[in-house]
FIFI-709592 format. One line per 10 residues: number of its first residue (from 0); their letters; for each residue y, z, x of C-alpha. Coordinates in Angstrom, 3 decimals. Example, Ala and Ser with C-alpha at 12.3 -4.5 7.8 and 13.67 -1.06 7.14 Angstrom:
0> AS> -4.500 7.800 12.300 ~ -1.060 7.140 13.670
! end
This chain:
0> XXXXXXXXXX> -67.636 -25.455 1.107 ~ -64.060 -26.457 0.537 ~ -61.627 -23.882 -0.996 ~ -58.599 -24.950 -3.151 ~ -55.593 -22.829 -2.430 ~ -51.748 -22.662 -4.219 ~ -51.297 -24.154 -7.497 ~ -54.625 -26.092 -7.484 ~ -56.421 -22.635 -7.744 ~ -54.111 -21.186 -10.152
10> XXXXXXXXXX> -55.065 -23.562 -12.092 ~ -58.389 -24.111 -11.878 ~ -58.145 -20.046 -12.521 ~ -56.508 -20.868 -15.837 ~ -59.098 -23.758 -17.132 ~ -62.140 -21.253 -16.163 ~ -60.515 -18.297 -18.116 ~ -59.684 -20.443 -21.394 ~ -63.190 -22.095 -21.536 ~ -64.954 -18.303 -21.250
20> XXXXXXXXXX> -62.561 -17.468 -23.972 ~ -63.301 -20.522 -26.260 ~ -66.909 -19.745 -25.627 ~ -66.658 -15.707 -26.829 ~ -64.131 -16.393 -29.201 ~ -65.477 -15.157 -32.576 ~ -64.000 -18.125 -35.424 ~ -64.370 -15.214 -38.348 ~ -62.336 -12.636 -36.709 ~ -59.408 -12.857 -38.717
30> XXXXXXXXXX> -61.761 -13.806 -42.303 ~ -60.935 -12.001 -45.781 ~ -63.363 -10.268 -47.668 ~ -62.958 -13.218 -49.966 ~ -63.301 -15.789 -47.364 ~ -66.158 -14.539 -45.947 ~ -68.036 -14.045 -49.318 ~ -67.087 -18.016 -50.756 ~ -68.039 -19.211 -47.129 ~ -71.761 -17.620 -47.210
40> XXXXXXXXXX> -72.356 -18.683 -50.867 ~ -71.071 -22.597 -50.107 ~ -73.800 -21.981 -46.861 ~ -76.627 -20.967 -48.556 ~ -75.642 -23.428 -51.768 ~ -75.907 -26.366 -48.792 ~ -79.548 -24.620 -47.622 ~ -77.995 -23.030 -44.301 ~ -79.219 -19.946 -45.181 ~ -79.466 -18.713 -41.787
50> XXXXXXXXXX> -75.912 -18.781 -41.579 ~ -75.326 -17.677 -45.176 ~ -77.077 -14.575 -44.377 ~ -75.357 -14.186 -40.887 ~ -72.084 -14.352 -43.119 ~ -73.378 -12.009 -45.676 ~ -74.211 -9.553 -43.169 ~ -71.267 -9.757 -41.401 ~ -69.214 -9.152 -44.225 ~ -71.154 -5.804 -45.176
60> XXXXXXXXXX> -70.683 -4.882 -41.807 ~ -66.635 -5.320 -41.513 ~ -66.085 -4.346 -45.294 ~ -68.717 -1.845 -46.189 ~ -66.457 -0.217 -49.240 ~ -65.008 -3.517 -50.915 ~ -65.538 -5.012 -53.504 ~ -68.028 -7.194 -52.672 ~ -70.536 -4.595 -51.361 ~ -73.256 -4.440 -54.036
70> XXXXXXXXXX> -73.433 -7.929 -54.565 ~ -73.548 -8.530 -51.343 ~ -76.720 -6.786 -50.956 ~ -78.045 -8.967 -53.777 ~ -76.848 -12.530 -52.572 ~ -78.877 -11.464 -49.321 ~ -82.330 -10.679 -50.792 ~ -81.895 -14.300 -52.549 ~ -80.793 -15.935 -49.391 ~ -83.776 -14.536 -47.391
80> XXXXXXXXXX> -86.114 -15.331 -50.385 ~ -84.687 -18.745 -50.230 ~ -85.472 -19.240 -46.432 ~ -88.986 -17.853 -46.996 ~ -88.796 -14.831 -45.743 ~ -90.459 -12.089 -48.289 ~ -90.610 -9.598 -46.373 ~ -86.817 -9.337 -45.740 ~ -86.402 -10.499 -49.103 ~ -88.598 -7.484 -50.609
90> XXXXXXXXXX> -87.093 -5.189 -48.607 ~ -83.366 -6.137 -49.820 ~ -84.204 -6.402 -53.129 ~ -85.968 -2.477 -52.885 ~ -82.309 -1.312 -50.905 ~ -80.578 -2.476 -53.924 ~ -82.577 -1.197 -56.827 ~ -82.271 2.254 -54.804 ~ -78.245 1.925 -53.934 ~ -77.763 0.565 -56.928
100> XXXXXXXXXX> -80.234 2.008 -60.115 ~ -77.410 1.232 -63.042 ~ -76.115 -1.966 -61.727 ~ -75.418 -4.582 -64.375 ~ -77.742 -7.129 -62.320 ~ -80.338 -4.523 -61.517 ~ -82.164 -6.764 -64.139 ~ -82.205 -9.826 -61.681 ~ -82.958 -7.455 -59.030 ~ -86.658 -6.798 -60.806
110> XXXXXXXXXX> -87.049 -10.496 -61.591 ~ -86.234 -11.788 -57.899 ~ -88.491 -9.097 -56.451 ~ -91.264 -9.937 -58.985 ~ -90.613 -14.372 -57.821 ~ -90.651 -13.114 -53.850 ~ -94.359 -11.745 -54.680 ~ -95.393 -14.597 -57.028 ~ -94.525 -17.174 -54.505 ~ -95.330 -15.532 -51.531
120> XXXXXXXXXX> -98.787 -16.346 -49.459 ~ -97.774 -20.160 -50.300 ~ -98.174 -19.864 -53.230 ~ -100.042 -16.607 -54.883 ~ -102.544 -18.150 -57.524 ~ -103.282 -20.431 -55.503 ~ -103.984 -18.181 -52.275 ~ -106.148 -15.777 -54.943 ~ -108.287 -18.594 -56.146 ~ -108.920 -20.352 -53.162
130> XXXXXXXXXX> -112.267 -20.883 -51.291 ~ -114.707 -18.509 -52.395 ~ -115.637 -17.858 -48.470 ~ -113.122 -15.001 -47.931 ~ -113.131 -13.946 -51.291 ~ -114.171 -10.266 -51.082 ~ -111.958 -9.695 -47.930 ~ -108.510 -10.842 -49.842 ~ -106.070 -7.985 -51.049 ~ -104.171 -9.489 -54.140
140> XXXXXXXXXX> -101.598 -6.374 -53.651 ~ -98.942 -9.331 -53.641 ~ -100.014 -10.095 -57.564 ~ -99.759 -6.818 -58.394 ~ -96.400 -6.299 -57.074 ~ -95.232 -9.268 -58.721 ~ -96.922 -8.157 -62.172 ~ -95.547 -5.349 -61.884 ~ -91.551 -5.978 -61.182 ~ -91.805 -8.376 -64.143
150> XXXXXXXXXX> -93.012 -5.673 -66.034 ~ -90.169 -3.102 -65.509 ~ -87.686 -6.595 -66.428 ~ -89.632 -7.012 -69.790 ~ -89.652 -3.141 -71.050 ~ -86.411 -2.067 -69.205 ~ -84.172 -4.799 -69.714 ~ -86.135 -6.354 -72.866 ~ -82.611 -8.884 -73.733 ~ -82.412 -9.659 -70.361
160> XXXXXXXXXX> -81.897 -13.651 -70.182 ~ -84.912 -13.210 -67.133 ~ -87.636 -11.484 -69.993 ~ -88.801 -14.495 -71.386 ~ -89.559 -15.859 -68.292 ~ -91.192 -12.672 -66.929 ~ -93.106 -12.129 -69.969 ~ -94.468 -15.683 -68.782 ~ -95.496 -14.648 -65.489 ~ -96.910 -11.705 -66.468
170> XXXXXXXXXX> -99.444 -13.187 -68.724 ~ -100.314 -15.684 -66.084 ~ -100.676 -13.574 -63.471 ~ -103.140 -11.277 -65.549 ~ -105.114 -13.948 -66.081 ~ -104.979 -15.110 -62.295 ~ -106.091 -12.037 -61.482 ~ -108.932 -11.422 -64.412 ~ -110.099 -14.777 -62.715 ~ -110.170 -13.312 -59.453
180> XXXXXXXXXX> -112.179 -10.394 -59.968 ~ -114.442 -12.820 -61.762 ~ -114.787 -14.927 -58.689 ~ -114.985 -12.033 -56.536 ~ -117.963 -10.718 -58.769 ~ -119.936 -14.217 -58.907 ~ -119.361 -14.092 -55.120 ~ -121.287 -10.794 -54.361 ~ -124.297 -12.105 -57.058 ~ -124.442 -15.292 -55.107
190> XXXXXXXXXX> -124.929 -13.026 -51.876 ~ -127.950 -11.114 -53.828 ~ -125.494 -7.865 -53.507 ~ -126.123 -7.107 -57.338 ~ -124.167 -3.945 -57.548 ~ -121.429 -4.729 -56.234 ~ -121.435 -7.787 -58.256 ~ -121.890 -5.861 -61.767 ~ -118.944 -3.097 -60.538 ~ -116.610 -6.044 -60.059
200> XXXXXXXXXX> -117.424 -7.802 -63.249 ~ -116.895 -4.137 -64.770 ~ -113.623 -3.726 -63.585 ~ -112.675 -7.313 -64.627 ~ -113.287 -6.077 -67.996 ~ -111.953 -2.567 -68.246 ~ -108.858 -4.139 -66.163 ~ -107.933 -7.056 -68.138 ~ -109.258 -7.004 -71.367 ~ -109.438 -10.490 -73.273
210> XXXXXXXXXX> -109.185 -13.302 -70.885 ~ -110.598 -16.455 -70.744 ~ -112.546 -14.394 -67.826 ~ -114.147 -12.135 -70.637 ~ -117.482 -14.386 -70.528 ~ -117.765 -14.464 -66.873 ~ -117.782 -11.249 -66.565 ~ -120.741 -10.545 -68.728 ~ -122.700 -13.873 -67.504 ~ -122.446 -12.358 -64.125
220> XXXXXXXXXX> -123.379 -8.661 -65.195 ~ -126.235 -10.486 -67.060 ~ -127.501 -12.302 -64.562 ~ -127.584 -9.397 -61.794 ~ -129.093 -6.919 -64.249 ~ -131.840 -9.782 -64.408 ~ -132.137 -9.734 -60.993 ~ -132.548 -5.915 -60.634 ~ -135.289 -5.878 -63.158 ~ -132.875 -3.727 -65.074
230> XXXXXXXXXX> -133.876 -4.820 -68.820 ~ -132.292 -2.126 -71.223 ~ -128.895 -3.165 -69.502 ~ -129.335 -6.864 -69.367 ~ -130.285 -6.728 -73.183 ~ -127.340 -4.429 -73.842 ~ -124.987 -7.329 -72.212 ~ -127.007 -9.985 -73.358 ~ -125.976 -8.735 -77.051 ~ -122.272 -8.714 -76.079
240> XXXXXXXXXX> -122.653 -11.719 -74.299 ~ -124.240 -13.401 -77.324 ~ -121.281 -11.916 -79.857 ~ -118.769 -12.605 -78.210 ~ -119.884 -15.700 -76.998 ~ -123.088 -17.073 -78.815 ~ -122.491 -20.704 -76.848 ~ -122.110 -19.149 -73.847 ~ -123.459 -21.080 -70.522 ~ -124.886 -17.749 -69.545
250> XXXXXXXXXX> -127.490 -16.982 -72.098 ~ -129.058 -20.350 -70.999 ~ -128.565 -19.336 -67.589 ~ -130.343 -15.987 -67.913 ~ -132.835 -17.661 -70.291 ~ -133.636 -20.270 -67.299 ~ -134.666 -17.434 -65.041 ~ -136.544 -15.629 -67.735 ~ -138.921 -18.716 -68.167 ~ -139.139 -19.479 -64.746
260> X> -140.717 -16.081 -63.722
! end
């Protein structure tokens, strides 16, 4: 293998040494506070939010004390929520409501955490109500989250220009869910697993009172009481069934299976 000697190695020397340093060479070394925090918002603004958040970060970690340290942690739960990751998202949002309890935007903290939840599993309502196949094995712990960091916006921060809309979300996620115990019930009476069908349709009513799930519930406690040969309980539901709901699909239902036995 040849060898270059004298000046021809020097400078090969040279060329090697400035690419390594172009390579390493860190282009936010010498950023501002300032720069760093208008160059992360343009990124994730333009849907780089990788690099947004590498910014972000970067900046709490150089300039953990200025002035742009709580909203920093703010503009990164967004970012991450923005590039779909909830987790991250969640977990930012939670670091701020701790570091930060009396925060002016603490408001918006709530409300993001509360949107993370409601969109997550691609899209929560519709992940709930989906095929009735893995019904009984799905954990909506992702609606209740959401319900509930809408909630503290609405009674905490009750002017808050984000209560109207989680006042919104609240009262479709309550039905969402009503719906989903509803399902979940009609599920297990479809299986012939009566009790477990009535308990659901139980807690679907003691949980969320006065939904458009209301008569479900009953049909289905109706009809498994009429399967269990249980007849002072069907007639006690049948009665609230018929109140309630005197055009109900269910009485006909339950009278079908009366006549047919």
């Amino acid at each position: 293998m040849r060898r270059f000697t004298g000046p021809l190695a020097a400078l090969s020397f040279l060329l090697l040494i400035a690419g390594c340093a172009g390579i390493t060479e860190d282009p936010t070394k010498n950023w501002s506070p300032e720069k760093f925090f208008t160059e992360a918002k343009a990124k994730v603004a333009d849907g780089d939010y990788e690099t947004g958040i590498k910014y972000f970060e970067t900046l709490e970690a150089r300039y953990p004390y200025g002035r742009y340290t709580e909203q920093v942690h703010l503009e990164i739960a967004y970012a991450y929520y923005k590039y779909e990751e909830p987790a991250l998202a969640i977990a930012a949002t939670d670091r701020f409501i701790r570091l930060h309890p009396t925060h002016p935007n603490v408001d918006y903290a709530y409300y993001l955490k509360g949107l993370v939840n409601f969109h997550g599993e691609k899209g929560l309502v519709n992940w709930l109500l989906g095929s009735k196949d893995d019904l009984s094995d799905r954990d909506p712990k992702g609606a209740l989250e959401a319900y509930n960091a809408f909630n503290e916006v609405v009674q905490r921060f009750p002017n808050s220009r984000y209560a109207e809309d989680s006042r919104q979300r609240m009262a479709y996620l309550f039905e969402a869910q009503a719906k989903y115990e509803t399902l979940v019930a009609r599920f297990y009476y479809e299986r012939a697993a009566y009790v477990a069908a009535v308990n659901r349709a139980k807690y679907s009513l003691a949980t969320y009172p006065r939904t458009p799930s209301t008569e479900d519930a009953l049909g289905i406690m109706a009809l498994s009481y009429k399967a269990m040969g249980m007849n002072d309980l069907l007639k006690d539901s049948l009665r609230i069934l018929g109140k309630n709901f005197p055009d109900s699909r269910y009485l006909a239902e339950v009278g079908a299976l009366t006549a047919s036995r």
